[in-house]
C-alpha positions in Angstrom: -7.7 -114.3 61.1 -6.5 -113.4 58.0 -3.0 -115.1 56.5 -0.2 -112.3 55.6 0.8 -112.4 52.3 4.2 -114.6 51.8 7.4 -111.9 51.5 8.7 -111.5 48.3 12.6 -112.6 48.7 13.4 -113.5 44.7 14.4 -109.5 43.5 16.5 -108.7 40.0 19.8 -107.4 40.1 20.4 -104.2 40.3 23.5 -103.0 37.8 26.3 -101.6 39.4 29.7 -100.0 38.0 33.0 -99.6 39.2 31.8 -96.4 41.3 29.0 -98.3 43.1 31.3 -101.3 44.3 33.8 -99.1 45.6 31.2 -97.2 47.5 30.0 -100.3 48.9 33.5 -101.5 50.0 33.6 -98.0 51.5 30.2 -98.5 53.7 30.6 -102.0 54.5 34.2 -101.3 55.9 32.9 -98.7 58.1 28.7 -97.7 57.8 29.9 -94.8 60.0 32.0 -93.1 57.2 30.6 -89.8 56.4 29.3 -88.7 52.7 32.4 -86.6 52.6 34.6 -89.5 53.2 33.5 -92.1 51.2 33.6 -89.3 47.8 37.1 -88.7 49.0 38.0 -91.9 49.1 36.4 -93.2 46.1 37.5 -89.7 44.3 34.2 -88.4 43.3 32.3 -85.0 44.4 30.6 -85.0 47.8 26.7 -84.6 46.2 27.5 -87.1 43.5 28.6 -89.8 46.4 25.1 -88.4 48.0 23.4 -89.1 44.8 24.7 -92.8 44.3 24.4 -94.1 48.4 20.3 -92.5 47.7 19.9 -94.7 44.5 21.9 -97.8 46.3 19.8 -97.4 49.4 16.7 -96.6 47.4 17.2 -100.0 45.1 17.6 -101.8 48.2 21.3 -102.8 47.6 21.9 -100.9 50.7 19.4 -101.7 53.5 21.2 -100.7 56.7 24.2 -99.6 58.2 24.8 -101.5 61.1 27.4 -101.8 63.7 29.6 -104.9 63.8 29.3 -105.9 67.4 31.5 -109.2 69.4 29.2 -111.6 70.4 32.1 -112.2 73.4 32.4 -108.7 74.7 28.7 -108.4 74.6 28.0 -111.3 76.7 27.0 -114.0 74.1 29.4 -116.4 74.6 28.5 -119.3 73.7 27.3 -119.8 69.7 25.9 -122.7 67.7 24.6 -123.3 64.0 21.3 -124.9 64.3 19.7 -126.8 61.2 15.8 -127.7 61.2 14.1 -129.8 58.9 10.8 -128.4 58.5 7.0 -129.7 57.8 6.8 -129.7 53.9 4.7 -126.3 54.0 5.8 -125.0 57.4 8.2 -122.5 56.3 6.7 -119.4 55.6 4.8 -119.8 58.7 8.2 -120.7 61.2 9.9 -117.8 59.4 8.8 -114.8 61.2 8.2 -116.7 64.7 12.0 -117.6 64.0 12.8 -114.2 63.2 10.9 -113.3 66.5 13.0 -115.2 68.7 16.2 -113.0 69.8 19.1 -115.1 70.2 18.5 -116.2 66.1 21.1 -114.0 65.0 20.7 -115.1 61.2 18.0 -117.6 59.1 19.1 -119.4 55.8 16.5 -121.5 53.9 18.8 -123.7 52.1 18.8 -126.9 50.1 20.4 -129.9 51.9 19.6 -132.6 54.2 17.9 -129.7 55.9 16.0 -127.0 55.2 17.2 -124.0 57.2 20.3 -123.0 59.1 19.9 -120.9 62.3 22.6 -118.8 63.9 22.0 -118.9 67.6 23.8 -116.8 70.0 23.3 -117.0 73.8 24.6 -115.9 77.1 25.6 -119.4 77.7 25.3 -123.5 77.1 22.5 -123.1 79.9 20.8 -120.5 77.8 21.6 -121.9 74.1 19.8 -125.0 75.4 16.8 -123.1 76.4 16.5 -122.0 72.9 17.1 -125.4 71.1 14.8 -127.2 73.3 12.4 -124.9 74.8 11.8 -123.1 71.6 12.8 -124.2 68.5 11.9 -128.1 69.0 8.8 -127.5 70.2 8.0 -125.0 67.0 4.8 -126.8 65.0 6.3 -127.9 61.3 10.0 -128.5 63.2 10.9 -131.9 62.7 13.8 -132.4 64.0 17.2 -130.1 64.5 20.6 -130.8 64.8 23.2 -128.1 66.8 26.7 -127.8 65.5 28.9 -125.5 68.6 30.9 -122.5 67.1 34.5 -123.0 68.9 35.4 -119.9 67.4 34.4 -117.0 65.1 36.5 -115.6 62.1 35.2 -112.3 60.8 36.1 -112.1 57.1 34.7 -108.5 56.5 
């Protein structure tokens, strides 16, 4: 079976003036608000809003517009940051079975004690478990994990 190449993740800047940032704050407030809306409220014309959210979404600096949902009032109630330390070469192979898994909400590879960071979001302790143990430890390259249980979200955004 042929190896996939490894996903590019180091990209350049992309420069950005007054006009993008404030469409941004616009967007990531609300990725519902219309065209019309955000050029009203950033006081440009309607096609030249259109123009800039093309060239943001066509540079990648916008990638989706997503909906904020609570993990509570969906039924996730019970949350945990999970670190793994992997296999010195193990990472680019764990990162899409990780990715694959759906209660990993997010995936850092960081620098540290360990090497990546795991959101995990589950219908319960009984299912979170499931997860950590059933899954995640038993993934070839994991070496070891440790769990750290969210009490309580803050949304900053």
């Amino acid at each position: 079976m042929e190896k996939m190449p490894a996903k590019e993740t180091r990209t350049e800047p992309v420069p950005l003036d007054d006009i993008d940032r404030s469409i941004i704050a616009e967007l990531t407030r609300d990725g519902r608000m219309s065209v019309t809306q955000v050029a009203e409220n950033v006081h440009i014309s309607r096609a030249h809003a259109y123009t800039r959210i093309a060239r943001l979404t066509g540079e990648g600096v916008l990638s989706r517009f997503t909906a904020v949902v609570d993990p509570i009032k969906a039924g996730l109630k019970s949350s945990a940051y999970v670190t793994l330390k992997l296999k010195q070469d193990a990472w680019r192979e764990l990162r899409d079975q990780l990715g694959a898994i759906p209660e990993v909400h997010h995936i850092a590879l960081v620098g540290g004690d360990f090497d990546v960071i795991l959101l995990v979001r589950a219908v319960d302790n009984i299912d979170l478990r499931r997860v950590i143990f059933d899954q995640l430890q038993s993934m070839p390259g994991v070496l070891d994990t440790q769990t750290f249980l969210v009490f309580e979200d803050v949304d900053t955004r």
